[in-house]
MARTI-494693 format. One record per residue (C-alpha): x, y, z. Coordinates in steps of 0.2 Angstrom, whole numbers, padded with zeros to 4 digits, always signed. Last residue first. Layout:
# MARTI-494693
XYZ ...
//
This chain:
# MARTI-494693
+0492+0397+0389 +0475+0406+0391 +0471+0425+0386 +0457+0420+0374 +0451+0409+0387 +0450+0425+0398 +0441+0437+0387 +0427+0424+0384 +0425+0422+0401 +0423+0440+0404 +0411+0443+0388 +0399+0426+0394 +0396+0437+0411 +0395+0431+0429 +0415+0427+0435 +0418+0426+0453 +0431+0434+0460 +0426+0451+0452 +0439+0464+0448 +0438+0479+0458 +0437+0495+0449 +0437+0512+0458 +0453+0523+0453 +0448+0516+0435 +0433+0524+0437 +0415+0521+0433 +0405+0530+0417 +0405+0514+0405 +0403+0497+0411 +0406+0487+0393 +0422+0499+0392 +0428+0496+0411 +0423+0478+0409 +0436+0476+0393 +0448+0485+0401 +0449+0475+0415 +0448+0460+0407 +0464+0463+0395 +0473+0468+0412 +0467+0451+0419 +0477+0446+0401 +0493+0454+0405 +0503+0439+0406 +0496+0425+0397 +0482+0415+0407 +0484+0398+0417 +0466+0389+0419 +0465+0378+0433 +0448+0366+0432 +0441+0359+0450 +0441+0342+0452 +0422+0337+0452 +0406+0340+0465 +0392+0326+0470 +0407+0314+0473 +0404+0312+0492 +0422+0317+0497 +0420+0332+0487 +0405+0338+0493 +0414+0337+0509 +0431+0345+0505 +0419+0361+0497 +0409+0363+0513 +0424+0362+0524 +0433+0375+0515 +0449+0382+0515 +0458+0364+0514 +0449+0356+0498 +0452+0374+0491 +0471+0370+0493 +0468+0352+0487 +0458+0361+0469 +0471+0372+0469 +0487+0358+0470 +0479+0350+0456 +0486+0365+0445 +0504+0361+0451 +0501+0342+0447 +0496+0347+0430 +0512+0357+0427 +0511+0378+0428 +0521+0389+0416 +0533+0400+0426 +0537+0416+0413 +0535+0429+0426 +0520+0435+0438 +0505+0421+0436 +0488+0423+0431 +0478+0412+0437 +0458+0410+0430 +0448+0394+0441 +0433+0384+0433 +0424+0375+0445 +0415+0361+0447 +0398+0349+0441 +0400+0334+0431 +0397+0330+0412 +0414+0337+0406 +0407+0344+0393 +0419+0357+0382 +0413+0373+0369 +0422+0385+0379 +0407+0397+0380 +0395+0383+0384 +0406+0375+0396 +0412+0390+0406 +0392+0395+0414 +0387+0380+0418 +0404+0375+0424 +0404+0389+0436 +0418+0402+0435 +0435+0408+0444 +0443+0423+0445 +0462+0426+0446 +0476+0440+0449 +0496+0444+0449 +0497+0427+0456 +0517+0425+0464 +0525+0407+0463 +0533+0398+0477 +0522+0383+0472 +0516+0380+0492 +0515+0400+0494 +0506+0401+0477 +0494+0386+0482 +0488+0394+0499 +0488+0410+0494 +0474+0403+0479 +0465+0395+0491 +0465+0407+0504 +0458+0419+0493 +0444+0405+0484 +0440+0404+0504 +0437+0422+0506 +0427+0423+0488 +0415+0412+0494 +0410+0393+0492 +0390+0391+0495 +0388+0372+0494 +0372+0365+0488 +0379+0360+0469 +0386+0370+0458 +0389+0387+0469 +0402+0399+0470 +0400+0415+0479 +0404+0435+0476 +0387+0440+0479 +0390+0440+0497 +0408+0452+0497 +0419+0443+0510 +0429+0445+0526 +0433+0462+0530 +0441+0461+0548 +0435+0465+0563 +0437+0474+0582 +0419+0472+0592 +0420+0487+0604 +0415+0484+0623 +0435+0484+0628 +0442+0483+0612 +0435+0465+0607 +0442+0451+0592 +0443+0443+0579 +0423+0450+0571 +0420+0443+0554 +0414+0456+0539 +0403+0454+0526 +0403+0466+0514 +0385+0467+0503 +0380+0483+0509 +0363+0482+0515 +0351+0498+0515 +0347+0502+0530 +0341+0522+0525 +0353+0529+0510 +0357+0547+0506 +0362+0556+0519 +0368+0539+0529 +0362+0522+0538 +0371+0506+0533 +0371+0488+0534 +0386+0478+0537 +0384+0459+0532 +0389+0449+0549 +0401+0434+0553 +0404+0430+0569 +0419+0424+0578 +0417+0438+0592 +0401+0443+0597 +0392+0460+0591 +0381+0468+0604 +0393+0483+0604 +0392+0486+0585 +0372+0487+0585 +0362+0471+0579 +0352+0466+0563 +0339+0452+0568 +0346+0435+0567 +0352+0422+0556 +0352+0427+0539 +0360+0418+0524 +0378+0423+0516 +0383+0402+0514 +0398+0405+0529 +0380+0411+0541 +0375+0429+0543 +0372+0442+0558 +0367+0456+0551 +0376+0472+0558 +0370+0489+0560 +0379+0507+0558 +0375+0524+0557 +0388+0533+0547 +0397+0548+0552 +0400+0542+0563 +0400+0527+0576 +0414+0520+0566 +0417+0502+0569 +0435+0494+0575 +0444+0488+0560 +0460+0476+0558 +0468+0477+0542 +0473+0459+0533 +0492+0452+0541 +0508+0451+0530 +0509+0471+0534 +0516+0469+0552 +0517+0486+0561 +0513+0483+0579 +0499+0492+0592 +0490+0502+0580 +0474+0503+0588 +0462+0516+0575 +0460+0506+0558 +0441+0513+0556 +0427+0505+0553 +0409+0504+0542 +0410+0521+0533 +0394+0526+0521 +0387+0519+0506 +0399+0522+0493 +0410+0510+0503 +0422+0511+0519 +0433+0503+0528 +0446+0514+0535 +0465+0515+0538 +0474+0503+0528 +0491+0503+0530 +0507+0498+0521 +0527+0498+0529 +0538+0501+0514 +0552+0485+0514 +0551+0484+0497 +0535+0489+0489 +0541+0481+0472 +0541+0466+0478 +0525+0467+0490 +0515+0470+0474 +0514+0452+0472 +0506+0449+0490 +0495+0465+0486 +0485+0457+0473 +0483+0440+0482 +0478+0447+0499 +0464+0461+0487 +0450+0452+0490 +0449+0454+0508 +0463+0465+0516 +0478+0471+0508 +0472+0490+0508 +0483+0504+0503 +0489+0518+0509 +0510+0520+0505 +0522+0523+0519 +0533+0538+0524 +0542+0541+0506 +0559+0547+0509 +0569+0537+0498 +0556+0541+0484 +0564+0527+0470 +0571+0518+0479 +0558+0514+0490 +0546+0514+0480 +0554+0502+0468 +0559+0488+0478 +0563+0476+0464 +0558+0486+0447 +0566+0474+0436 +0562+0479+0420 +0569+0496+0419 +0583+0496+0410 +0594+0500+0424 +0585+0502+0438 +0594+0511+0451 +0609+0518+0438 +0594+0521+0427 +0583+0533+0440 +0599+0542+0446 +0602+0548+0427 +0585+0552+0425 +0587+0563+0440 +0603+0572+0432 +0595+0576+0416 +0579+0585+0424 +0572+0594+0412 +0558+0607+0416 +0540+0601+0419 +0524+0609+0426 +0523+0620+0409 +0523+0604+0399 +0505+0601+0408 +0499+0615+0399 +0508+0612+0383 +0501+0595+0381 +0481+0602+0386 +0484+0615+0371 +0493+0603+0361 +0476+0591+0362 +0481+0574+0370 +0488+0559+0364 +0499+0555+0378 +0512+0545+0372 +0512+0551+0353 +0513+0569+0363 +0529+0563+0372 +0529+0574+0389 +0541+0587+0391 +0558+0591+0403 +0569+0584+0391 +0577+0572+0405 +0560+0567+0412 +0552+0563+0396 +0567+0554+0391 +0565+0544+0408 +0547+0541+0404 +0548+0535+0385 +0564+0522+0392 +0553+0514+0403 +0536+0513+0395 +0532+0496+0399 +0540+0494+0416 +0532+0512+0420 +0514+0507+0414 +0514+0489+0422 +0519+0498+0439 +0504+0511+0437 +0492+0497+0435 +0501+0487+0450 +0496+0502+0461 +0478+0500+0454 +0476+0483+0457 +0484+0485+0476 +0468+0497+0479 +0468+0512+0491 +0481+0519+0480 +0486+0535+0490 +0506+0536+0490 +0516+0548+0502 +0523+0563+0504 +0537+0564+0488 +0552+0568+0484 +0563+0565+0467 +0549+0572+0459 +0550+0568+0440 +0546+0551+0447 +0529+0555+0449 +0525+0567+0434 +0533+0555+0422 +0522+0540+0431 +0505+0551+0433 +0506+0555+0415 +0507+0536+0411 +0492+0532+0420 +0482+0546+0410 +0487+0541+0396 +0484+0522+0397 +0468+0526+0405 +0460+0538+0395 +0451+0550+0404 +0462+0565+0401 +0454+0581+0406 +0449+0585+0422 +0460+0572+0435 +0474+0577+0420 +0473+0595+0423 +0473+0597+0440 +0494+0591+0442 +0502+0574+0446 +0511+0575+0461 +0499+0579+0470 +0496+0595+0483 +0492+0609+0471 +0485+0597+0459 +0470+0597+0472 +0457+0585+0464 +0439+0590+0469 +0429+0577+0475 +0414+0575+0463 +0424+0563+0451 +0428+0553+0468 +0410+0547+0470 +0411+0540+0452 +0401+0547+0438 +0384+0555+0434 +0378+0574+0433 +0359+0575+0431 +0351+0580+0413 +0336+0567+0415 +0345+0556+0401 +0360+0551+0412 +0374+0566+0410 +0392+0563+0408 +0409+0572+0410 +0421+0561+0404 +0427+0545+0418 +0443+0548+0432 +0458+0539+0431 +0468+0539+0449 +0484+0536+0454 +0488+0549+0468 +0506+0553+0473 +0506+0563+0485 +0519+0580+0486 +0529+0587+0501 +0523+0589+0517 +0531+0576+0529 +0526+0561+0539 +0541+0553+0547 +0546+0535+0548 +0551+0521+0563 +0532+0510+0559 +0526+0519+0575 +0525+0535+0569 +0518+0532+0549 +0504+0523+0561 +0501+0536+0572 +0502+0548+0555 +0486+0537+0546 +0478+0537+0562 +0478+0555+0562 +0472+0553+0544 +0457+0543+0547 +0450+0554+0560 +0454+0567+0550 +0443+0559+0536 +0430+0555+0548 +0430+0575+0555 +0425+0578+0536 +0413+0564+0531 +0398+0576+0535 +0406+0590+0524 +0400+0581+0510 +0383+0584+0511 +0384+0602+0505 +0394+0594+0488 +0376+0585+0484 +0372+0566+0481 +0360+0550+0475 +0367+0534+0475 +0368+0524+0459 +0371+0505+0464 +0379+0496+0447 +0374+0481+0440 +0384+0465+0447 +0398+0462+0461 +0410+0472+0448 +0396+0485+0449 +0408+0500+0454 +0397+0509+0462 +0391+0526+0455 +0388+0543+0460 +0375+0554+0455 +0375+0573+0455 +0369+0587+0463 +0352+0579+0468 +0341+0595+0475 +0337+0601+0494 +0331+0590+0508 +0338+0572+0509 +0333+0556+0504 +0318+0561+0491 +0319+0582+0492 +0322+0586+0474 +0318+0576+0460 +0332+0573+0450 +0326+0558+0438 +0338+0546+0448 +0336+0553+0464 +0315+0548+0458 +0320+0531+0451 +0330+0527+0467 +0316+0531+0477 +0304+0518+0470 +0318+0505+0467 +0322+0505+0487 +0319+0484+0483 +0335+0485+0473 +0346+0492+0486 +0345+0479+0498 +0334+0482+0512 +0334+0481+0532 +0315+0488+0536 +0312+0508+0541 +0297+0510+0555 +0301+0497+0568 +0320+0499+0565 +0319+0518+0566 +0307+0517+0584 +0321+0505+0590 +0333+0518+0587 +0325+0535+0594 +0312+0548+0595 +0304+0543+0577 +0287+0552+0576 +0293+0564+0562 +0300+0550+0552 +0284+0542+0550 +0291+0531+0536 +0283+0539+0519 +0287+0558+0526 +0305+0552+0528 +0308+0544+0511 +0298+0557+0503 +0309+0571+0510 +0303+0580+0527 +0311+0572+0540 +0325+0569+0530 +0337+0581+0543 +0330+0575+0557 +0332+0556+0553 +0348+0558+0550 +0354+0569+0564 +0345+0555+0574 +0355+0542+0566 +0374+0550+0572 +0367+0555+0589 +0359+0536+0594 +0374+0530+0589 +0386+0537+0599 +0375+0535+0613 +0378+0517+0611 +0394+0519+0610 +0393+0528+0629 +0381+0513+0635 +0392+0500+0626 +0407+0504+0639 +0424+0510+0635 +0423+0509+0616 +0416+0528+0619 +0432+0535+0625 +0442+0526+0610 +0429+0535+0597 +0434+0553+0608 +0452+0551+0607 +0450+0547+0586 +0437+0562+0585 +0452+0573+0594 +0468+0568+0586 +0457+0572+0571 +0450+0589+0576 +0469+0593+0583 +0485+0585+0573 +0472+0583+0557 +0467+0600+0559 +0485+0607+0558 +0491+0594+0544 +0474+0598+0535 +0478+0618+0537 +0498+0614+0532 +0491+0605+0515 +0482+0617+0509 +0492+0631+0512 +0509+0623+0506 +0500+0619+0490 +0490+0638+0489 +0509+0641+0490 +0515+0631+0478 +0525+0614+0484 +0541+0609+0476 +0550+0617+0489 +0545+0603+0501 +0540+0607+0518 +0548+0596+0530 +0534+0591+0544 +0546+0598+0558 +0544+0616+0549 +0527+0614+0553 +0527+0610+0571 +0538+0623+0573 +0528+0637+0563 +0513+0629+0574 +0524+0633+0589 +0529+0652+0583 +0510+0655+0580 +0501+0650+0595 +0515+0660+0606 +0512+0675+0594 +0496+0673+0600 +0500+0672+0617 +0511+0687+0618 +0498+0697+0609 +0482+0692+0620 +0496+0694+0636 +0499+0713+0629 +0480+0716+0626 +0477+0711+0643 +0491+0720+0650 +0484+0735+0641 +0466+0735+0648 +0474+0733+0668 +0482+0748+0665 +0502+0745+0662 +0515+0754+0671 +0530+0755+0662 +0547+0749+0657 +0543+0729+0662 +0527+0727+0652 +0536+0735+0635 +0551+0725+0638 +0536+0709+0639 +0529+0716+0622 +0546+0718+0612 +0550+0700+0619 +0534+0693+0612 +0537+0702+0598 +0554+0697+0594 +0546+0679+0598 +0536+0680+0586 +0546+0690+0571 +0560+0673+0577 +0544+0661+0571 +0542+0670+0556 +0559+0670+0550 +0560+0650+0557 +0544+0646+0546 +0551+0657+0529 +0565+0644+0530 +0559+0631+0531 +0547+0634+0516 +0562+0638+0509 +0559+0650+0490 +0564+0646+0474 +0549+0635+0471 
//
C-alpha cells in the first residue's frame, strides 16, 4: 500500500479536533438554544470518540502492507478486543470471587442450552422442557462418551435437521482421531457467534500478556500455518472437514493470502507457500501455530527449501515445480508478490545457507510481539526443540479448548516464564462445564463436579456441555495446581486413551513426557518427537520375541547424535522415576526393560503423512501425533525409519 496508515489516523484526528474547536467557537459567538448545544456537545463528543480510537490505533502501528478491508478487519477486532474482551475477562475474575457468583455463571451458560434444544430430539427425549436448573440436567442427561450418543450422531450425521440444536446441520466437523476413530460433531455458521466474546476474551489476554513480557502488539500481518483438506461430502451430501475449514480464512489479515486456505490442500505446497509469503514480509503481527508440530513443520520446509524460497522472494514469483498448482491459481498468488532483491539479501547475511536457523523468529521478523502456541501436555517435548529457533520470543497459550467446547482460559498473567506448561482457570462460557474426578489409571472416582467444587491436586477428565453436544466426555484430563480465590487454576495433564498397559499398571502419556524430558535433559540432547508401543502389539510386526512384557519407545533425535545402549537405558530409569506404578512393577519383575528405538531424522514426519493419508478429510493445522501407538501401519512406518 502506498498509503500511511499512520498517517491517514493523525489527518483524521486533527479533522476532529478542528471540529471540535469549530463547534466550541461556534458556542462561544452566539447564543445557543437549548436543542443546539446538545447537538453541539453530541458533535464534540463524537468526534472526541473518534480522535482517541485514531490514537489508539495509530499506537498499534498500522502496517502498510495491509489492505483496507485488512486495516478494517483487523482495527474492529483490536477495538472490540480492548472493550467486549477487556470486559468478558473483568467479568470471569468478578465471578472467581466467591463460588455462588461462578456458580451463577454456570447456571446462565447451560440454561441458554437447554432452551435453545428444547425442541430437538435430543431435548424432547431428556425432558428438556421441565429442566429449571442444573441438578434437574444431570438427573435427566447422563455423563457419556461419545460413542454411546451413537443414535444421534447417526441422525447429525445423515443431516436431519433439529437433533442437538434447532435448524439444519451445515456442516460436520471432525476430531482429529490421533486418540482413535474420529468424533464428528454436528455444526452451523449461526452457532458460531457463541464463541465470539470467548475469543476476545482470549485475545485480551493474549495483548496482557504481549504487555507484560516488554513487547508491543501491532497490526500488521499474522502468520498462520494452516493446511486445510478438499472440499468433501459424506454419502448423505453434508459438508465434512476440520472445524477450522468452516471459519473463514482472512487473507486480508495473513500473511499468506485466501487463496491457498481454498485451494491448495497439499501439505508440502501449501507449507511452502506460507514460508515465501511469510518471509517476504519483512514485518509481521504475530504467529498463530496453536501446535509446536506444526511450527516445526513450517521450519523443516524453509531449511529444506532454502535457496527455492529466497529466489522466490528476490524474483518476485513462486516456482511452479515447487508448488505444483494450476497457472491460473500460480498467477493469482504471483500477483501478491513483487521482487524483493534487497530482503533476500538481509535473509542470507542472517542465515547464511540456511541450515542453521538459530533464533529464526526473531531475526527474521524483529518486531514480532510473541508467537501463540501451546507447550503444555503432549506437546513439552515438541516445543523444547523448537525453543532454538524461537530465540528468546516470549510464547503463550491462551485457552484450552477442543471441538467440544472451551474448558479454560490463561487469564492471570503474573510472570512471563515459557519453560513452565500453561496455567488455566475454567471458562464459564461459552461452554458449560463439569469435571470427573479420576484416579492416575483414568478410572472414576466420584460423581462429576462444578469448577468451584474442585480441589487442588486432583485429577479430573473435563466434560462438556455445548450447541452441539450434551455431557459428553472429552477425554483431556486435567490436574488442578492451584486456587484463584474460589476458582480451581490447572493445567492439561493427559489425554486417557493415551495409556500404556502390559501388565496392571496404567502408565500415561504425562509420565512417558516427563520421561522423555527427563532423559533428553540428562543426555543434552533435543527429541524432535517420539511414541511408544506395547510388546504385543511391536513383536508381531517386528518379527522379535523377547518372552516378557514392556515397552517399546520411538525417539527421534535433532542432529546426527546416535544414542549408546547406556543412553537408551537411561529411558527406561527416567520412566522408573515418573512413575511409581512403572518403578514398582519393575521391582517385582512382572514388567521388562523398556526397548528404545532411535528413528532417522524425518521419520515422525514420515508417520505423519502416512496417518494424515490413511485418516483422510482432517487437517494438518489439527493433527497431533499419538503418544501411544495403536495401528500395525504406524509401527511399521517407524521400524522402517530406525537407525
Amino acid at each position: 500500500m502506498a498509503q500511511s496508515y499512520a498517517t491517514v489516523l493523525n489527518l483524521i484526528s486533527a479533522g476532529c479536533v478542528g471540529l471540535i474547536a469549530t463547534a466550541v467557537a461556534a458556542l462561544l459567538s452566539s447564543q445557543c438554544s437549548l436543542y443546539g448545544l446538545g447537538f453541539l456537545g453530541i458533535i464534540c463528543s463524537a468526534a472526541t470518540s473518534i480522535a482517541l480510537t485514531c490514537q489508539y490505533l495509530r499506537q498499534m502501528r498500522p502496517c502498510n502492507t495491509l489492505s483496507w478491508n485488512g486495516f478494517i478487519q483487523m482495527a474492529k477486532t483490536r477495538l472490540l478486543t480492548a472493550t467486549l474482551g477487556r470486559y468478558s475477562v473483568w467479568n470471569l475474575k468478578r465471578a472467581y470471587r466467591s463460588g455462588s457468583r461462578m456458580l451463577e455463571m454456570q447456571h446462565i451458560t447451560l440454561m441458554k442450552h437447554v432452551a435453545r434444544s428444547r425442541n430437538t430430539v435430543f431435548g424432547r427425549d431428556h425432558g428438556f422442557a421441565e429442566i429449571r436448573g442444573i441438578d434437574d440436567f444431570r438427573a435427566r442427561v447422563p455423563v457419556r462418551d461419545y460413542a454411546e450418543l451413537d443414535k444421534y450422531n447417526q441422525l447429525a450425521y445423515r443431516g436431519e435437521p433439529n437433533v442437538f440444536f434447532p435448524g439444519g446441520v451445515e456442516f460436520l466437523f471432525k476430531t482429529s482421531g490421533t486418540t482413535g476413530k474420529n468424533k464428528t460433531f454436528p455444526g452451523a455458521r449461526r452457532f458460531l457467534k457463541d464463541f465470539a466474546t470467548a475469543f476476545l476474551a482470549t485475545k485480551f489476554c493474549f495483548e496482557e500478556f504481549t504487555r507484560k513480557s516488554g513487547r508491543r502488539c501491532s497490526m500488521a500481518r499474522q502468520l498462520m500455518t494452516s493446511v486445510h483438506s478438499a472440499d468433501k461430502r459424506n454419502e448423505f451430501g453434508v459438508p465434512t472437514g476440520p472445524l477450522s475449514k468452516f471459519v473463514v480464512s482472512r487473507g486480508d489479515i495473513l500473511t499468506t493470502p485466501v487463496e491457498p486456505f481454498q485451494r491448495v490442500h497439499d501439505a508440502k505446497a501449501a507449507f511452502y507457500i506460507h514460508a515465501v509469503f511469510a518471509l517476504w514480509h519483512d514485518r509481521i503481527g504475530d504467529v498463530s501455530a496453536f501446535y509446536p508440530t506444526t511450527l516445526s513443520t513450517f521450519i523443516r520446509c524453509v531449511i529444506d527449501n532454502w535457496d527455492s524460497v529466497l529466489s522466490d522472494i528476490e524474483r518476485g514469483r513462486l516456482s511452479a515445480d515447487k508448488v505444483g498448482i494450476e497457472p491460473e491459481l500460480l498467477a493469482a498468488l504471483n500477483s501478491h508478490l513483487s521482487p524483493k532483491p534487497a530482503r533476500a539479501a538481509q535473509l542470507r547475511a542472517l542465515f547464511g545457507d540456511g541450515q542453521d536457523l538459530s533464533g529464526f523468529f526473531e531475526k527474521a521478523w524483529p518486531d514480532i510481539p510473541c508467537v501463540m502456541l501451546a507447550r503444555s501436555g503432549s506437546f513439552q517435548s515438541s516445543y523444547r526443540y523448537l525453543r532454538k529457533y524461537l530465540g528468546n520470543l516470549p510464547t503463550f497459550g491462551s485457552v484450552l479448548s477442543g471441538s467440544e467446547g472451551f474448558v479454560g482460559i490463561n487469564i492471570n498473567v503474573k510472570e512471563v516464564d515459557c519453560n513452565v506448561p500453561e496455567r488455566y482457570n475454567p471458562m464459564l462460557s461459552p461452554s458449560f462445564v463439569e469435571f470427573v474426578p479420576v484416579d492416575a489409571g483414568g478410572s472414576d472416582v466420584g460423581e462429576a463436579k462444578l469448577a468451584h467444587e474442585l480441589e487442588v491436586g486432583g485429577l479430573y477428565e473435563t466434560v462438556l456441555t455445548s450447541f452441539n453436544c450434551f455431557r459428553v466426555r472429552s477425554g483431556d484430563v486435567i490436574r488442578i495446581v492451584a486456587m484463584d480465590r474460589c476458582a480451581p487454576v490447572f493445567e492439561l495433564s493427559h489425554r486417557k486413551s493415551h495409556m500404556l498397559s502390559v501388565d496392571a499398571e496404567k502408565t500415561t502419556e504425562n509420565a512417558l513426557q516427563s520421561c522423555v524430558l527427563l532423559a533428553a535433559e540428562r543426555l543434552n540432547c533435543h527429541v524432535i518427537d517420539f511414541s511408544a508401543a506395547e510388546c504385543f502389539l511391536y513383536e508381531p510386526v517386528a518379527g522379535t520375541c523377547r518372552g516378557t512384557k514392556y515397552y517399546a519407545l520411538f525417539v527421534e533425535l535433532d542432529g546426527d547424535r546416535r544414542l549408546a545402549e547406556d543412553d537408551k537405558q537411561l529411558f527406561d530409569q527416567t520412566l522408573r522415576e515418573s512413575s511409581e506404578h512403572y518403578d514398582q512393577m519393575r521391582v517385582g519383575g512382572r514388567i521388562d526393560t523398556m526397548q528404545v528405538l532411535q528413528v532417522k531424522l524425518g521419520a515422525f514426519a514420515a508417520l505423519r503423512l502416512q496417518m494424515m493419508r490413511r485418516n483422510d478429510g482432517i487437517s494438518e493445522f489439527q493433527f497431533k501425533m499419538p503418544r501411544v501407538l495403536r495401528s500395525e501401519d504406524s509401527l511399521r512406518c517407524l521400524l522402517d525409519g530406525c537407525l
